[in-house]
VMD Tcl script that draws the C-alpha trace (Angstrom):
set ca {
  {0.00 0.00 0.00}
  {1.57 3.51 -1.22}
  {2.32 5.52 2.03}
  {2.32 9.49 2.75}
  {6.43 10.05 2.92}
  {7.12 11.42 6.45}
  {7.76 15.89 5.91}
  {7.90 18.09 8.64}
  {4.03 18.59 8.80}
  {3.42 15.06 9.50}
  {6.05 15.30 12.59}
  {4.44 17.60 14.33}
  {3.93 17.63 17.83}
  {0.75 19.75 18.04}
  {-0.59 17.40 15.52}
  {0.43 14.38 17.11}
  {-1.23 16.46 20.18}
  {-4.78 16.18 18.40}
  {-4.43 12.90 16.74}
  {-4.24 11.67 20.34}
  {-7.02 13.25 21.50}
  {-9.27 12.75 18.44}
  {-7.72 8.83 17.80}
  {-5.59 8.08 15.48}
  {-7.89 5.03 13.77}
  {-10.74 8.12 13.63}
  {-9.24 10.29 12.07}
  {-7.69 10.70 8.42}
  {-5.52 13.61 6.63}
  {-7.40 14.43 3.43}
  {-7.20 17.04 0.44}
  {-4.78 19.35 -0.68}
  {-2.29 18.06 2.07}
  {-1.78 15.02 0.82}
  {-1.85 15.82 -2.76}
  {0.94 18.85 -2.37}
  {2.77 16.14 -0.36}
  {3.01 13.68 -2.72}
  {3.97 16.10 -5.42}
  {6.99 17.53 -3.59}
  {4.95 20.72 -2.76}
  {4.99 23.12 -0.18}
  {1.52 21.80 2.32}
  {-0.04 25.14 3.51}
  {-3.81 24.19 4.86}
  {-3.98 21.15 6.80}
  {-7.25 19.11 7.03}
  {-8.89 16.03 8.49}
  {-12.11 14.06 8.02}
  {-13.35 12.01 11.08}
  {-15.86 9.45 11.83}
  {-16.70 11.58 14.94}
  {-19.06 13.75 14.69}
  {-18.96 17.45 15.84}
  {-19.87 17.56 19.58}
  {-17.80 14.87 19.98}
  {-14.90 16.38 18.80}
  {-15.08 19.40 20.47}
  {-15.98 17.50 23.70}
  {-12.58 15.67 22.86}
  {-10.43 18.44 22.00}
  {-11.66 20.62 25.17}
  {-10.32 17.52 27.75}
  {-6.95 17.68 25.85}
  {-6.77 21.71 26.16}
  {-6.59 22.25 21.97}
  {-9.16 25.13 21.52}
  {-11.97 24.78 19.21}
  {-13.82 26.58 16.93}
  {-17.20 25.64 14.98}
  {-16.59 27.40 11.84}
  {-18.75 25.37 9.59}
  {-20.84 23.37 12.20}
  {-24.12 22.59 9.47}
  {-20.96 20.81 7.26}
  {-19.56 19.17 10.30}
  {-16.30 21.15 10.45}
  {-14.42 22.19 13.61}
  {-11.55 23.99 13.29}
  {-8.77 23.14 15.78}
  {-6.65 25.69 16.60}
  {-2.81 24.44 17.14}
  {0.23 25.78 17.64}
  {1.16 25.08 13.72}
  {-1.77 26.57 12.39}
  {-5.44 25.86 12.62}
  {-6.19 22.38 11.23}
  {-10.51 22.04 9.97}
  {-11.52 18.89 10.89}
  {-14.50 17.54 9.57}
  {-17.09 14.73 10.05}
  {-17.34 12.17 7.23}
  {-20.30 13.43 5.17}
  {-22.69 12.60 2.52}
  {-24.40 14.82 0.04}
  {-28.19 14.40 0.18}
  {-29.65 17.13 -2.22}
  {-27.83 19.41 -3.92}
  {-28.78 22.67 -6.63}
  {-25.83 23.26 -7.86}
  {-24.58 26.17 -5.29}
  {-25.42 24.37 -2.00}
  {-25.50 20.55 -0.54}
  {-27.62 19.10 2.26}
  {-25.85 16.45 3.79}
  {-25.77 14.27 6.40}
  {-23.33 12.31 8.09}
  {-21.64 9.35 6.72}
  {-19.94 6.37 8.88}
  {-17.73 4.93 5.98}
  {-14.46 6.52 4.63}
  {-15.48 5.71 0.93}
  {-19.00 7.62 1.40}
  {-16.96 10.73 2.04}
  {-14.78 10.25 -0.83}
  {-17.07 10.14 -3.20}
  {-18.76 13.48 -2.64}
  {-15.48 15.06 -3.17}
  {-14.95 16.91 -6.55}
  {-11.56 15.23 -8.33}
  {-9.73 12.24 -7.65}
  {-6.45 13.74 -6.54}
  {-8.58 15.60 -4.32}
  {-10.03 12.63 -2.37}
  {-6.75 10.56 -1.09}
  {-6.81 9.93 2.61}
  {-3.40 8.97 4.87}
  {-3.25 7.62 8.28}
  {-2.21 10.04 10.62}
  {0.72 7.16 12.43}
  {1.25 4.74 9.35}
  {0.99 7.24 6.28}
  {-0.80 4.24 5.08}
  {-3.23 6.12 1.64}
  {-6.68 5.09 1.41}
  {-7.26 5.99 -2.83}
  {-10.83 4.99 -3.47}
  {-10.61 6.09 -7.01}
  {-7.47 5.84 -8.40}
  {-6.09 9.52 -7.63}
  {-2.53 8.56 -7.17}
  {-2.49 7.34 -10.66}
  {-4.42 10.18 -11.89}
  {-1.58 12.33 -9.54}
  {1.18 10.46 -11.42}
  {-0.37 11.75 -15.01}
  {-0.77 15.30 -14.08}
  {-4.41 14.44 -14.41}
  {-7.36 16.45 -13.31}
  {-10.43 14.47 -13.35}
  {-13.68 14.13 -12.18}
  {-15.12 11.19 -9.32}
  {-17.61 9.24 -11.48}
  {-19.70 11.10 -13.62}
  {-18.32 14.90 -14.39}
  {-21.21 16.00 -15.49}
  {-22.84 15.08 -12.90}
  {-20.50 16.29 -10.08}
  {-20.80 19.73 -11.81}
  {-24.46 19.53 -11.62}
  {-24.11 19.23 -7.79}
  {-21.24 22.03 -7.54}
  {-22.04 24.66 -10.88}
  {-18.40 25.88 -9.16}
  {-16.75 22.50 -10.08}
  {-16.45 24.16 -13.29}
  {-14.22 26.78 -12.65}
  {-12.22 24.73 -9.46}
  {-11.40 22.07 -12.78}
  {-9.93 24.78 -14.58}
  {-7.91 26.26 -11.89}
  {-6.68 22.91 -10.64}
  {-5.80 21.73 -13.89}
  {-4.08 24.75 -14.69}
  {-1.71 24.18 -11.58}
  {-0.95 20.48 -11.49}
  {-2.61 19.06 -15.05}
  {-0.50 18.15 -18.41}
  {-2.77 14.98 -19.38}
  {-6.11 16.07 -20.27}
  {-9.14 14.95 -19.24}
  {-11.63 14.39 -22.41}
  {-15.01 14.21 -20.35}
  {-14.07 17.10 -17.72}
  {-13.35 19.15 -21.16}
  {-16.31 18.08 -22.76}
  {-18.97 18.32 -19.69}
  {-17.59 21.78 -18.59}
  {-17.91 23.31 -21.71}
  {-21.29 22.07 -22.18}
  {-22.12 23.02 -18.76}
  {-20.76 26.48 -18.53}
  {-23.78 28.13 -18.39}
  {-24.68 27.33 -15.35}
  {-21.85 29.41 -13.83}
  {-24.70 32.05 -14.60}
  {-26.68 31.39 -11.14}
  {-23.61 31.25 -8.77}
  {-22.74 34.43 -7.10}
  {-20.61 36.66 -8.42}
  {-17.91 36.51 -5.10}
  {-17.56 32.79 -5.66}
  {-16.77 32.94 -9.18}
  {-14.80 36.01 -8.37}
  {-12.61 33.90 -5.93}
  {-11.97 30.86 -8.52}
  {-11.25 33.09 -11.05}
  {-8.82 35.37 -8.92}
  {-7.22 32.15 -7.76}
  {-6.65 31.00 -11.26}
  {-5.00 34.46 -12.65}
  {-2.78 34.76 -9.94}
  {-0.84 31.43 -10.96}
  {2.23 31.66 -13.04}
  {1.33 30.88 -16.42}
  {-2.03 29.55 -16.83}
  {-2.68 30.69 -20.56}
  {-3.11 27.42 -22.04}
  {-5.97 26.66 -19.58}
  {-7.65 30.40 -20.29}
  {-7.30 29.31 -24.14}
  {-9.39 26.46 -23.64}
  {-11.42 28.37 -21.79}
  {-12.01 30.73 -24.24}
  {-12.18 28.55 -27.29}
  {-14.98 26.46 -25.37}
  {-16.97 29.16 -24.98}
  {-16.69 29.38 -21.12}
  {-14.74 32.32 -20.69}
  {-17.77 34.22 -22.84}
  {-19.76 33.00 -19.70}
  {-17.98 34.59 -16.85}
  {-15.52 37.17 -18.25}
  {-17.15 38.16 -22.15}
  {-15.24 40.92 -22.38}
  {-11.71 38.85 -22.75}
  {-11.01 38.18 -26.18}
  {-8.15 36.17 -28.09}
  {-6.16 39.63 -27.94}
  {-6.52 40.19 -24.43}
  {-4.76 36.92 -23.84}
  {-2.14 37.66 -26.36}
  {-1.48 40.12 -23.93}
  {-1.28 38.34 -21.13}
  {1.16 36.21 -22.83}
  {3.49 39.15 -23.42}
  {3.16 40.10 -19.53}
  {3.86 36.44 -18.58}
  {6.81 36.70 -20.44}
  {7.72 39.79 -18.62}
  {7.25 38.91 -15.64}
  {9.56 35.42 -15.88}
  {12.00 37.46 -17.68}
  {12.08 39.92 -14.27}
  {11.52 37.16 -11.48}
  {8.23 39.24 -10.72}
  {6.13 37.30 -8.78}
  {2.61 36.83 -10.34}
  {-0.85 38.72 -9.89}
  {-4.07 37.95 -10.47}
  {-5.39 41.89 -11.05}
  {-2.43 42.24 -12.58}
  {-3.20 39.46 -14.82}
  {-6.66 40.52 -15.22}
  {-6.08 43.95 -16.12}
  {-4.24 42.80 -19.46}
  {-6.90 40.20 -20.73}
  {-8.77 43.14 -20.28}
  {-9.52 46.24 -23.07}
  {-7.40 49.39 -22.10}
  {-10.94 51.29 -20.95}
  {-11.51 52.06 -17.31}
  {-15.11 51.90 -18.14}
  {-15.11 48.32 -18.54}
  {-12.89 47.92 -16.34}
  {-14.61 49.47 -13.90}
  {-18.07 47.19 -14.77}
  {-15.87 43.79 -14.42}
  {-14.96 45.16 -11.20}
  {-18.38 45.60 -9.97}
  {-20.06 42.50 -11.38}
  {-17.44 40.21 -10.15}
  {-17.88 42.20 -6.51}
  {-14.27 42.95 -6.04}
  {-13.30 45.08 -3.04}
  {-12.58 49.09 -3.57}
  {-9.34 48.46 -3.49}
  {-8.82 46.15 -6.18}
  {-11.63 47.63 -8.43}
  {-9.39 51.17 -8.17}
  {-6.08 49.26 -8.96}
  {-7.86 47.37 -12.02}
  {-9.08 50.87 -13.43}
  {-6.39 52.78 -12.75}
  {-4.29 49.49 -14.87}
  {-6.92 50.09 -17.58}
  {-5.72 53.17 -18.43}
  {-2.49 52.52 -19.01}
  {-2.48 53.69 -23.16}
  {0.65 55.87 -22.96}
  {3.99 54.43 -22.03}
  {4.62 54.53 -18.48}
  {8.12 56.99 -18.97}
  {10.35 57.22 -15.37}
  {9.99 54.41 -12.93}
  {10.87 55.67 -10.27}
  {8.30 59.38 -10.77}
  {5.88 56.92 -12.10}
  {6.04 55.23 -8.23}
  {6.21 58.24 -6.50}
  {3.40 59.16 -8.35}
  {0.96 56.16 -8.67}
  {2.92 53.73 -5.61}
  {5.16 51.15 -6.14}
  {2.33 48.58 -6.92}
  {0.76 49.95 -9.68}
  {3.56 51.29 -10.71}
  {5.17 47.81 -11.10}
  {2.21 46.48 -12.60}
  {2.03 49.30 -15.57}
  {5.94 48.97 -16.49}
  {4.89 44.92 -16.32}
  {2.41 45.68 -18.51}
  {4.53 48.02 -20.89}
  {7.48 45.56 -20.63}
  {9.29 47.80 -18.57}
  {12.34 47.31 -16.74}
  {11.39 47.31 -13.07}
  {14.83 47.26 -11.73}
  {14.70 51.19 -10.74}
  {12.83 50.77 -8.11}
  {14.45 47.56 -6.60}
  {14.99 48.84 -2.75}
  {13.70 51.88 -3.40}
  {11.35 54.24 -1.37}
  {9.81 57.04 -2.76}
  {11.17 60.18 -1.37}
  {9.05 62.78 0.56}
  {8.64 66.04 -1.29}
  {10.80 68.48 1.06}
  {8.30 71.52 0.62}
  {5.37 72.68 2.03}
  {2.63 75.32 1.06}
  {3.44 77.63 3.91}
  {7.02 78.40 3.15}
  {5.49 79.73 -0.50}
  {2.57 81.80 1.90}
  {5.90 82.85 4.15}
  {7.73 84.13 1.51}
  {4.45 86.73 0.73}
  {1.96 84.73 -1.77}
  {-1.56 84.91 -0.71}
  {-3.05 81.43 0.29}
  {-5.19 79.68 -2.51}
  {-4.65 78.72 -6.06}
  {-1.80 80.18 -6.69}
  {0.18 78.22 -3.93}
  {-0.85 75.17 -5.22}
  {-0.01 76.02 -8.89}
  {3.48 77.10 -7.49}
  {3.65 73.74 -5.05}
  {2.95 71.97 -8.12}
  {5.28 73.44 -10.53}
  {8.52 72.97 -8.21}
  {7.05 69.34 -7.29}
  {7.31 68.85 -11.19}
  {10.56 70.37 -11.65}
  {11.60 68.32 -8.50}
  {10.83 64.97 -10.46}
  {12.54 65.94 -13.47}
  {15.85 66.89 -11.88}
  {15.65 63.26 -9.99}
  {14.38 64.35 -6.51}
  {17.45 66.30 -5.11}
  {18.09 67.84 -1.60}
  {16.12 70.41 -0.66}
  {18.64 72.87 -0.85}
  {18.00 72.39 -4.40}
  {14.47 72.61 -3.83}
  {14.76 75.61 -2.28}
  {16.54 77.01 -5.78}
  {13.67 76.17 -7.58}
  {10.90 77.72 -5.30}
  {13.22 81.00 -5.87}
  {13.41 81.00 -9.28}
  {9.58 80.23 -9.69}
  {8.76 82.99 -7.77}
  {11.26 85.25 -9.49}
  {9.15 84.41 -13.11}
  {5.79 85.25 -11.33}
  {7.13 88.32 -10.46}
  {8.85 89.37 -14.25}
  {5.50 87.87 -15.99}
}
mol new
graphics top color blue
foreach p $ca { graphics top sphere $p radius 0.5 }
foreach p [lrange $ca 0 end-1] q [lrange $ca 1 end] { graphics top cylinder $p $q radius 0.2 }
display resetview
């Protein structure tokens, strides 16, 4: 029987700690732990599934001192707080009804049961928390081998239960997959319009989640050629990914670390106005829907690094020289100066307060930039001779 290889996660002592006082023949690692494990991967969530159910694992955890908290206690998850990390532990389940956006469920004795309702086989591989021993119910360590994303049993039928499935088979196979699936392909193109009744913050987190990995053009091709990506982003054309390629390429070429608005904002039209409406209808928070406009507006090349930071902050700054395959080595270790002048020394030195400050402010600020933000001794120079012109014009 294939085991779990021993990492540092599965030596842990605050884990060993609630594998005690849950029981070690109750209780199974499950999900992305395992998989990442198995594929050399950096594990960063840690979950469990448990023949226990809820009150009895709280009960348990409380006698061995390992706070609790019921963060999804309809699903049967508790979420154990250790000294690692919290850990969600959840009670073997069963789907009941489902509409596509929610489940009913109810509890399930039998590892297998549990298994089954999960969405892809390399998704659904169990370990023993003391032997490592892997329960695979349906054949996700071979599917792990190919690089294969695929649907348990009938993928049209999972999606049916989970409309989200969609978009999580996209995402996941744009991370681990290089064999491809033929009936996840086929049934989530045929099935993409039902991504129409989720809500727009889930779809906004799959998608996010998706864009903010490396390279995942060839998946957003698909996507696009199968009609999908006319579901959930219509605005992206063949184009738009042409220039996402060129930012890809950018970014490897710098070592810049991926981003998904980043990302975004180049499959995107240069228009704030639609940017601005794919911000809204995918819900995204004020701070992202001003980044992804400001991004959209990004026609003119972006000139001077490091004014272009000082002017716009280092993020978006990064992201339009990214964009405009720009070198963004100027502003490696670099922090935008403060501008070493203030509106009252112009009032101090006899202009009246209003307008004409600011238009004075202003133009030394400006000249400031273009010299390459000196001392303010040189500052100083320029404040003179601006107020020397006002007073020959």
């Amino acid at each position: 029987m294939a085991k779990l290889p021993e990492t540092d996660w599965t030596s842990r002592k605050d884990l060993a700690a609630l594998v005690s006082a849950l029981g070690a023949d109750n209780l199974r690692w499950v999900g992305g732990a395992v998989r990442d494990t198995l594929l050399g991967l950096p594990v960063k969530d840690i979950d469990a599934a448990t023949t226990l159910h809820p009150e009895e694992v709280m009960a348990r955890l409380k006698e061995a001192k390992i706070k609790s908290v019921p963060t999804g206690l309809d699903h049967g998850t508790i979420t154990a707080v250790t000294e690692g990390g919290p850990v969600e532990v959840t009670t073997l389940r069963k789907d009941v009804a489902t509409d596509g956006r929610r489940a009913t469920i109810e509890f399930a004795e039998d590892w297998q049961d549990d298994a089954a309702r999960r969405d892809f086989t390399i998704n659904a591989l169990f370990a023993h928390p003391e032997t490592l021993e892997i329960s695979d119910f349906f054949g996700g360590l071979h599917d792990l081998e190919a690089r294969r994303v695929r649907f348990i049993g009938d993928a049209r039928q999972r999606i049916r239960e989970d409309h989200l499935r969609i978009l999580r088979y996209y995402r996941f196979q744009a991370r681990f997959g290089s064999t491809l699936d033929t009936e996840g392909e086929e049934a989530c193109a045929e099935l993409a319009p039902m991504l129409k009744g989720l809500s727009r913050e889930r779809v906004a987190m799959e998608l996010l989640g998706l864009l903010a990995l490396p390279d995942a053009l060839d998946t957003l091709t698909r996507m696009l050629e199968r009609g999908v990506m006319e579901v959930i982003l219509p605005e992206v054309s063949a184009e738009g990914l042409d220039r996402l390629a060129a930012l890809v390429r950018s970014e490897q070429q710098q070592a810049a670390a991926p981003d998904a608005i980043r990302h975004l904002a180049a499959m995107l039209p240069a228009d704030p106005r639609i940017a601005a409406q794919v911000a809204s209808r995918l819900r995204l928070s004020n701070a992202h829907k001003k980044r992804l406009t400001r991004l959209a507006g990004r026609a003119r090349r972006p000139g001077d690094a490091r004014v272009l930071a000082y002017r716009e902050g280092m993020e978006v700054a990064t992201d339009l020289l990214l964009l405009s395959d720009q070198p963004t080595a100027p502003l490696d270790n670099w922090q935008a100066p403060q501008f070493p002048l203030r509106g009252g020394e112009i009032v101090a030195r006899g202009v009246d307060a209003g307008p004409e400050v600011a238009r004075i402010l202003q133009s030394v600020e400006s000249r400031w930039l273009e010299e390459g933000f000196p001392e303010r001794e040189s500052v100083l120079r320029f404040l003179d001779e601006a107020l020397q012109s006002d007073t020959h014009m």
